[in-house]
DRENTILUM-642543 format. One record per residue (C-alpha): y, x, z; residue in three letters. Coordinates in steps of 0.001 Angstrom, whole numbers, plus 500000, padded with zeros to 6 digits. Layout:
N
Y_X_Z_ALA .
...
END
This chain:
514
239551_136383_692202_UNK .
242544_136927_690021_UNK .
243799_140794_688725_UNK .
246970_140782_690404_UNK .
245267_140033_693505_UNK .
244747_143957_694135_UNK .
248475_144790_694003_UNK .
248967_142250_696803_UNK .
246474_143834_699063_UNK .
248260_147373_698020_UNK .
251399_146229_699031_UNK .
250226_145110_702553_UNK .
247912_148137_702802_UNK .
250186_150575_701300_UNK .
253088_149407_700421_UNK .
254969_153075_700202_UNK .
252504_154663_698655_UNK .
252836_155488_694980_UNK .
251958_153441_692740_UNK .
252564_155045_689316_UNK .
253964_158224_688207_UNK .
255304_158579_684655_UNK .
256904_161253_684150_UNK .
259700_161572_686636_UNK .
259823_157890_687607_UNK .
257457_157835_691134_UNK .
257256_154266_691322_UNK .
255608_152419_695088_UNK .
253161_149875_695612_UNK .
255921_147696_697203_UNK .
258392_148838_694010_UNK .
255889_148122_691788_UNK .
255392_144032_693118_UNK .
258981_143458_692945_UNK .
259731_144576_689561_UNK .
256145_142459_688573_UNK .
257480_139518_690164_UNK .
261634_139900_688598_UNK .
259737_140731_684887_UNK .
257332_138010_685189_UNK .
260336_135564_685969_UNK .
261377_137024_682909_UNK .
259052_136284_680742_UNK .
258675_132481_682363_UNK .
262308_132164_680907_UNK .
261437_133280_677400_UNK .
259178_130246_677801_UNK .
255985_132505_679035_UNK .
253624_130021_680711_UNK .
250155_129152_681842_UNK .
247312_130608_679219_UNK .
250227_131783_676211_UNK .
249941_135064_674892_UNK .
252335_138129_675135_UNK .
251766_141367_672780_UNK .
252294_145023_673964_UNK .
252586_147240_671444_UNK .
253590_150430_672916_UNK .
252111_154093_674173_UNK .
251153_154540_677904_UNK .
254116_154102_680540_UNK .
254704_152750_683569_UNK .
256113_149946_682193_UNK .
253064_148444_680479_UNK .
251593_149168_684028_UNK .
254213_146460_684825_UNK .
253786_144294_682255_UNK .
250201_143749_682049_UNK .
250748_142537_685806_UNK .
253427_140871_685059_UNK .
251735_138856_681944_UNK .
249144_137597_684891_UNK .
251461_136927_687813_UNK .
253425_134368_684934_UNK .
250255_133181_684266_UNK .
249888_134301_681055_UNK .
247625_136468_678718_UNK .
247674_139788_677469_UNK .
247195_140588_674245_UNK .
247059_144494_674149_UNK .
247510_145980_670152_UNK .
245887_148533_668675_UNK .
248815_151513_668281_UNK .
246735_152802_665541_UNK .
246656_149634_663540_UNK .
248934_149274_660461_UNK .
251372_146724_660495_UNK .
249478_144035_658533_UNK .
246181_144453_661255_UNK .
248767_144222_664502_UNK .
250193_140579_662549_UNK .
246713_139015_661742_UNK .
245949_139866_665312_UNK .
249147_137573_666597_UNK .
249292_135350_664303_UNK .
245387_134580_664542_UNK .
245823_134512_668788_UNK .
248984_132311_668655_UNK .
250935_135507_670172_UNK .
254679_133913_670884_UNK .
256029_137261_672735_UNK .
255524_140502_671715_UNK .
256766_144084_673812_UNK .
257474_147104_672113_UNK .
258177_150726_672901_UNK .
260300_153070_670626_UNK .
257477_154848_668940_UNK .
256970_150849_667056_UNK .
259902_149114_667344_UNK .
260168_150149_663503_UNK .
257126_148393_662474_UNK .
258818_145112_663923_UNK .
260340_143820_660730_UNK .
256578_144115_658301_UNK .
255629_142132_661480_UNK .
257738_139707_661908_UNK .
257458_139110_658149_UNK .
253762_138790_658370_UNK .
253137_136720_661786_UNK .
256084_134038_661791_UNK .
254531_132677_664909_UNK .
256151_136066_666639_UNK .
259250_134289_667958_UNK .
260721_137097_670734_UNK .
260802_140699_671028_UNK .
261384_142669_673837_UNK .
262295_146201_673521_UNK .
260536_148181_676862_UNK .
261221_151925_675424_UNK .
263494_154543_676763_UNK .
266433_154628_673982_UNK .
268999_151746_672412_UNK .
267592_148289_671570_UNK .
267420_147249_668441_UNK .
268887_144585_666858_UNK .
267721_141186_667265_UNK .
265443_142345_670158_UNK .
265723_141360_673946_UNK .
265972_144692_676337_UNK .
263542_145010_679067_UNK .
266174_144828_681396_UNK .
267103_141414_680637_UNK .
263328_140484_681625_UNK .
264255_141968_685431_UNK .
267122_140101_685647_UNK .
265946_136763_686196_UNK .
265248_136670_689531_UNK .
261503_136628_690941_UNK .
258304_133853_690759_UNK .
255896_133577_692819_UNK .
252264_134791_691486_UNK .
250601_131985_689391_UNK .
247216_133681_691056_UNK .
245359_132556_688360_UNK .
242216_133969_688114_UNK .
238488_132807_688155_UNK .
237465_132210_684667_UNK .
240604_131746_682838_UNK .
241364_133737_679993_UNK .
242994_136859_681283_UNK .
243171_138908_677736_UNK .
242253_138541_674090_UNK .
241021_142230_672740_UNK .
241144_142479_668830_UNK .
237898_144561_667868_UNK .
236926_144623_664087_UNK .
235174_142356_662182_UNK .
232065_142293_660319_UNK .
233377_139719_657995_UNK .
236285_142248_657074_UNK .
238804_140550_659796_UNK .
239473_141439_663223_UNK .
237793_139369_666322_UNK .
239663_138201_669355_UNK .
237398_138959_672145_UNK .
238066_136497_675297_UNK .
237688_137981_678397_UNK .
238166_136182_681801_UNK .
239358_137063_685227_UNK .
236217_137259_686483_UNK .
234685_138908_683286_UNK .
237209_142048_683906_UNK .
236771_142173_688039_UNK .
233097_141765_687843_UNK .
232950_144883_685773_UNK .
235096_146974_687268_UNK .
233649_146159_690412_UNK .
230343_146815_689401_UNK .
231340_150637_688227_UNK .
233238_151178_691290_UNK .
229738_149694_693378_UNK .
228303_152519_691879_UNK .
229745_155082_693277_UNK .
229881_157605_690442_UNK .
233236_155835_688760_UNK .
236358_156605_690588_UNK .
237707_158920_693506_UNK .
238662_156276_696591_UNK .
242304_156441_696978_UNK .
242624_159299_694348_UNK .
245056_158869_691225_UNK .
243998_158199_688039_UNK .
245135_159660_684943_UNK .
245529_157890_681752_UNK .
246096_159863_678754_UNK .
243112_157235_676658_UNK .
245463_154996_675723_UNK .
245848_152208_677830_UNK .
245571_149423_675116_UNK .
241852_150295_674520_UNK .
239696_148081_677077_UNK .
237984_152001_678425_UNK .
240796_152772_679967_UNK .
241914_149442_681098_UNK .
238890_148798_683082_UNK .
239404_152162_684201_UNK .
242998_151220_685677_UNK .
241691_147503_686855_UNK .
239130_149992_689155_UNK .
242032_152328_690907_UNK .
243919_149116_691326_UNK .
240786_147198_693642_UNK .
240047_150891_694988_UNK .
243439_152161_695769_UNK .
245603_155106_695326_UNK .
247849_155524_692090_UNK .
248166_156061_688559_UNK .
249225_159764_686769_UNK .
250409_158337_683203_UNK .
251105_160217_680064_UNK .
251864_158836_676781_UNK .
249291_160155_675061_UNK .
246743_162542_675021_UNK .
247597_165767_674154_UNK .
245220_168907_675899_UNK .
248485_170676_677129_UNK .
250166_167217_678516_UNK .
247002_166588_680415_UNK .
246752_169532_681798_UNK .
250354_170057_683247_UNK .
249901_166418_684249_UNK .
246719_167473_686457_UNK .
247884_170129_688045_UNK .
251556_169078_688406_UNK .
250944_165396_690288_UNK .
247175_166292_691661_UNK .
245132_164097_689566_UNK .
241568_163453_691100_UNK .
239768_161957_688223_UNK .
240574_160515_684345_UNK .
238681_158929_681763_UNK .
238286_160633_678357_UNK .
236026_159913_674814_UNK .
234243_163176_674612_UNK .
236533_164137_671404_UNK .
239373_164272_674105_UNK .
237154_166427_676566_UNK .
236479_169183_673692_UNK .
239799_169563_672893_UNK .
240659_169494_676387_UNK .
238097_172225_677923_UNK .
239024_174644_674600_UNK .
242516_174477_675050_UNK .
244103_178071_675668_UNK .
245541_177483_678459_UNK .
242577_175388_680501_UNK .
241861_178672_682609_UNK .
245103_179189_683959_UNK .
245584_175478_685125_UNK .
245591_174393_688668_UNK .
242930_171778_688360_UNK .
241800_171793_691587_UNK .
242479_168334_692385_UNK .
240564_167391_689689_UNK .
236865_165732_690528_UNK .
235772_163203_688590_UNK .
235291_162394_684697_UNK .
234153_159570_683081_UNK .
233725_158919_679412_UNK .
232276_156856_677087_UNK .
232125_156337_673514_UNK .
229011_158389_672661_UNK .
226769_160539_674781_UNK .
228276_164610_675401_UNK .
226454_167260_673040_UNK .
225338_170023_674551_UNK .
227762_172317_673729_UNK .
230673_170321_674866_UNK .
228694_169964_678094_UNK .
228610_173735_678096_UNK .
231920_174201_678063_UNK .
233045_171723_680658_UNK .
230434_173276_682746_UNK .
232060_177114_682249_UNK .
236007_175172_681825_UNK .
235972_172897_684637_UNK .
233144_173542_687341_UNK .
233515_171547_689875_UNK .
233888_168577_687989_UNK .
231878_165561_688171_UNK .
230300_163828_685213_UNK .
229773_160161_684592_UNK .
229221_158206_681234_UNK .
229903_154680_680557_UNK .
228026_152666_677885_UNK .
229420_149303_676786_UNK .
231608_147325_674608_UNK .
234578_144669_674564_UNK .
232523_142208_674911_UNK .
230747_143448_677991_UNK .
234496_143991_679753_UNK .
233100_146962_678812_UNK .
231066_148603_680891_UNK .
226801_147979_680543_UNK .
225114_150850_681873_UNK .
226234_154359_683323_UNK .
224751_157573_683954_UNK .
225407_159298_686970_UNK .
226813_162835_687543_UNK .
222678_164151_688876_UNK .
221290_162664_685966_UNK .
223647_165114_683395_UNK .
221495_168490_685217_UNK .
217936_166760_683054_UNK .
218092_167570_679715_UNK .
216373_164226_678433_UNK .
218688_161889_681018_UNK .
221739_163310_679791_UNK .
220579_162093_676406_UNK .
220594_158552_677221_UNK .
223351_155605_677940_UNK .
221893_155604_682110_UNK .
220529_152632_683371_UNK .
222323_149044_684083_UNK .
225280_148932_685774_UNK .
225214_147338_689283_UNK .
226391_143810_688063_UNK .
224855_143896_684080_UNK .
220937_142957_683281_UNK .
219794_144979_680424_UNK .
216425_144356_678518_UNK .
215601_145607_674488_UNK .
214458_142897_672415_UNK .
212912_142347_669235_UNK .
214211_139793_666730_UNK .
213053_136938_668361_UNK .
214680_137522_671791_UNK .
211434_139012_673251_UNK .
211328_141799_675509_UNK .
209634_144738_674024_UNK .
207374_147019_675921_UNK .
208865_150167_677705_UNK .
209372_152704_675063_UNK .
209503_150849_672074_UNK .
212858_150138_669842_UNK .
214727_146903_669226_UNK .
218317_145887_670310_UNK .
220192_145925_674006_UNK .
220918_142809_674876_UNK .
222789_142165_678241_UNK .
223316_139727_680821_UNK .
225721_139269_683403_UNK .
229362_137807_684672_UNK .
230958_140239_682628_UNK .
230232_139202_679381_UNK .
232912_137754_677004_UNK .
233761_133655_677197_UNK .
233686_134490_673591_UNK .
235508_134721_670318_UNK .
239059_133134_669696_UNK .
238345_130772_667292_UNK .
235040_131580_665890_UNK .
232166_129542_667817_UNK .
230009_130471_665107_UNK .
229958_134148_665343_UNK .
230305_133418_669782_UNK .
227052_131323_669107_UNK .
225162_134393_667090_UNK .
226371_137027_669681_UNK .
225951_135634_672868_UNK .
222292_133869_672955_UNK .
221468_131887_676236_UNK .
223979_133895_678126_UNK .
222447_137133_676749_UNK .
225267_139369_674859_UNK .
223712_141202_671642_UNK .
225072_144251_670956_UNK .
224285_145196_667500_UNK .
222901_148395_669365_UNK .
218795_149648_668394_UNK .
217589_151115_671700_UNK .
214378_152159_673601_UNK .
214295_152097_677677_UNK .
211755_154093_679345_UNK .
209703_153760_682445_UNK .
213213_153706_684731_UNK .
215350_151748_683326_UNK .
217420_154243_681126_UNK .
218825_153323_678202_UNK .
218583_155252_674504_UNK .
220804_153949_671956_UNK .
219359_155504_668536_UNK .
220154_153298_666155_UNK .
223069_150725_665223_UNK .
222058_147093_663602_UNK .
225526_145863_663663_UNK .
227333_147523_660526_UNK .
229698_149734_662752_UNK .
230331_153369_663110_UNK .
232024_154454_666640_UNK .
234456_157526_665617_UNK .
236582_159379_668828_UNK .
235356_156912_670418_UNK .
236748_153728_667777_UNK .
234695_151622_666888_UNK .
234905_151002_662754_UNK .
233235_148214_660620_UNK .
232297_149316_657588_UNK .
232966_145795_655991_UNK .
236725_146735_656998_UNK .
237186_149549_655364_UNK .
235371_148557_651938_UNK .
237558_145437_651765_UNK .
240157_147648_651744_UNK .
238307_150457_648853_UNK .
237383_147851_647082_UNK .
241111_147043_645810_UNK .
241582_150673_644262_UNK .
241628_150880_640746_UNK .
239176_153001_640264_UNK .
236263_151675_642518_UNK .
233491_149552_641241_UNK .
231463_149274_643967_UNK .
231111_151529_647506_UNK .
229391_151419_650860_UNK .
230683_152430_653751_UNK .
228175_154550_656800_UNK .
228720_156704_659762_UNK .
227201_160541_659131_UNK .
227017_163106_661908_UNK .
230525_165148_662882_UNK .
230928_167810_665189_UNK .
234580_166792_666032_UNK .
234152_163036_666076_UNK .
230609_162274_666939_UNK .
230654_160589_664151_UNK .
232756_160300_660607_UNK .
233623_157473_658007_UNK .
231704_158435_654897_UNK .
232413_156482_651550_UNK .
230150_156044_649076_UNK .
231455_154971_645789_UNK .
230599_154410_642181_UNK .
233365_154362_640241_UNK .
234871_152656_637346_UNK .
234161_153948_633697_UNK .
236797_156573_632949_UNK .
238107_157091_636554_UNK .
238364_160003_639003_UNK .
238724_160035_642417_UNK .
240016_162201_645328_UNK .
239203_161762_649077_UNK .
243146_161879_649360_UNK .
244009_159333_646828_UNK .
241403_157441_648756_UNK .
242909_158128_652428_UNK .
246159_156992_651015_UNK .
245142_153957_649729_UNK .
243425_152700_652583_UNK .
246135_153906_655197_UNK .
248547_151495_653654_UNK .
245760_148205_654755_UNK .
243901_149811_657808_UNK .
244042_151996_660602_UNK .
244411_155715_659597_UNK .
240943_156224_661937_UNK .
239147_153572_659766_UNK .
240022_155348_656304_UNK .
237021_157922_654646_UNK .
237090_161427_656136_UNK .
234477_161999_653618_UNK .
233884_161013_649969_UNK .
230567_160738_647952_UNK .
230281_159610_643777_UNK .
227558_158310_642706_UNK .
225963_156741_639653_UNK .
224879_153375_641592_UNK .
224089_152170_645088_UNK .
220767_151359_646330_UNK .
219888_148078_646637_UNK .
217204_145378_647819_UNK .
215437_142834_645778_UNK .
217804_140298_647216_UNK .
220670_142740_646113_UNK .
221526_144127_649353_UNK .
222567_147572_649437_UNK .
219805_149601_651426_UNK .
222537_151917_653631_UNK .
219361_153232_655865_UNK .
218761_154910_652054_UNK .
222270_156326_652176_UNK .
222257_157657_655544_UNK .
218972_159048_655377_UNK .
219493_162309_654712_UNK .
222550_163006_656746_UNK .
220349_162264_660007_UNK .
217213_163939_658756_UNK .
215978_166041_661763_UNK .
217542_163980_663986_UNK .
215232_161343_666684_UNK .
218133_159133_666315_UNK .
220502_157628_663431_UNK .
223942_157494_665993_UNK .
226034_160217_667738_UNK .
END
């Protein structure tokens, strides 16, 4: 199976029905395949061929609808950025991948010069926003003017996208994810039942870069019906965006969903269309799940537990199993196409009830790292993926994640390594030493917390900090909160003991994750 093999069998089976909607550009299924085929000829005469990577750097349109199909039908591989990297993050990511090609909308086409200075493998840019090109960029109109290709249909197990995650070394990873990998999970979610409305449109406001939503968009594809796209989620956008073009269902992080259900004007929306939610990230508190309940009624409920790696999607919890207050707790139980065990350090399956880490198994897991066999080898153990996740699984199969043993904190639904973010606090002046955790947050689920001992003499402010570390990482990576201390704990090996330091921010709490 190859991923543009669903907009073939959408143009046969409903070739005049819409496609995507963006705005006010209604775009059909049998639109949509010609402009795939005239930009993928396009990017075949930039030099685009089989297995070479092209960039998109750009907020959700209907265009990177296009080109991610596009990208496949030339036969090549997408290589979706971060939008809220910093310039130096987006270049590692290309020039580590071998990225030749690289799309971008207005909102970045300003960051293209700190780029381009940083990732001199970057040989073409193609402008695909609304307003004038910029210099020394090619227009996205120049792509569609090549005539058409036929579809490379390649599929199967070649490498369909690389998907930069962070690093626990301090760099970013290239996840590798197949064809197959992508299908099989997407597939699996859809098998389900609980994922997607059949034939219903889909509306992405999660931006379409992060893997969520693309699997998300890879199901309506194989399931039919259309996309609803916005550029970005804003409560008031998505709104007018359900109610004006009938959305049926969307995927959200539950920051997204709290904003959304206690936005003023959510009870005088026309969201009757709307039926189905699905998010992911971290499980819904209760008094989020409160106020969809009162806010949106009739909606139904589905999380998603997973990770890049998995293509994403591991286990899910069905809408029934958000009416028991334990269920709704948990992650759900393994998806239709993943194996899930918890093991203990050895690779052992524990007994039912007892804590070690999820490990899963199936055809969706990653081919592996670009570039880095070593850290493919320690994650992916006789075709078992680790997940750096501590969980328990009861009796029936669900799933409690309640503790991290990878070094990562997942924030709106981001995930942040802390050894990213005190590479970067370790260059201010006035740090001598700082660990980085994930404590509890209302808004966020949970927030980057920096603790720091500083140099003799110094101060510090959280904003001084924020600063500095905006100008080397993501703005959602820097501190939200700030702690001074005299000195870290450490082990006897010198380790520093950050169970110690996030101790008494989860005290009361059966688990150490949001």
């Amino acid at each position: 199976m190859h991923l543009t093999q669903s907009l073939h069998r959408n143009v046969q089976q409903d070739g005049d029905g819409v496609a995507t909607i963006f705005g006010d550009r209604v775009t059909t299924w049998a639109e949509c395949a010609e402009r795939v085929a005239r930009v993928a000829a396009g990017l075949r005469a930039l030099g685009v061929g089989a297995g070479d990577r092209v960039a998109i750097l750009s907020l959700n349109s209907d265009r990177y609808h296009e080109l991610l199909l596009a990208i496949w039908w030339a036969g090549g591989v997408v290589n979706p950025c971060n939008v809220r990297w910093s310039p130096a993050e987006i270049a590692y990511s290309l020039e580590d991948s071998g990225t030749t090609v690289l799309c971008v909308d207005d909102t970045f086409a300003a960051t293209v010069p700190a780029i381009q200075a940083a990732a001199p493998v970057l040989s073409t840019v193609v402008h695909v926003g609304e307003g004038p090109t910029p210099d020394g960029m090619r227009t996205y109109g120049s792509l569609l003017d090549e005539g058409t290709v036929e579809d490379t249909r390649r599929g199967g197990d070649d490498l369909a996208g690389i998907f930069y995650t962070g690093g626990t070394t301090g760099f970013p990873k290239g996840v590798m994810l197949s064809h197959r990998n992508m299908l099989a999970s997407s597939l699996g979610a859809a098998a389900s039942g609980n994922f997607l409305v059949p034939g219903g449109r889909l509306l992405h406001a999660a931006p379409m870069f992060h893997l969520a939503d693309l699997a998300a968009w890879v199901g309506r594809n194989l399931t039919g019906g259309g996309h609803v796209i916005v550029p970005m989620f804003t409560p008031d956008g998505v709104l007018e965006a359900i109610s004006k073009h009938r959305v049926t269902d969307a995927l959200l992080v539950p920051t997204m969903i709290q904003m959304l259900v206690d936005a003023p004007g959510v009870a005088e929306a026309d969201l009757s269309s709307f039926q189905k939610l699905v998010y992911g990230g971290s499980p819904i508190s209760e008094g989020v799940l409160d106020r969809v309940r009162k806010a949106l009624p009739g909606i139904v409920l589905s999380q998603a537990y997973g990770m890049t790696e998995l293509s994403p999607v591991a286990t899910l919890l069905g809408p029934e199993e958000h009416d028991d207050p334990v269920l709704r707790r948990s992650a759900g139980r393994a998806a239709p196409h993943a194996m899930v065990k918890i093991v203990d350090v050895d690779g052992k399956e524990v007994p039912r009830g007892e804590v070690g880490e999820i490990v899963v198994s199936g055809d969706h897991v990653m081919q592996g790292y670009w570039n880095k066999p070593a850290e493919t080898a320690a994650a992916v153990v006789d075709g078992w993926m680790h997940t750096g996740d501590g969980g328990r699984m009861d009796d029936n199969g669900y799933v409690f994640v309640v503790d991290r043993i990878k070094d990562m904190i997942v924030s709106g639904g981001e995930n942040v390594y802390s050894a990213e973010v005190e590479s970067a606090l370790t260059t201010h002046p006035s740090i001598a030493a700082c660990a980085v955790i994930g404590v509890p947050d209302e808004e966020w689920g949970e927030r980057v917390h920096a603790v720091v001992v500083l140099q003799p003499g110094t101060a510090l402010e959280l904003e001084d900090l924020r600063t500095h570390s905006k100008a080397r990482i993501a703005g959602y990576k820097c501190p939200r909160s700030l702690e001074v201390v005299d000195a870290l704990p450490v082990s006897g090996a010198g380790k520093v003991l950050k169970r110690e330091l996030r101790e008494r921010h989860w005290q009361g709490s059966d688990r150490a994750v949001n």
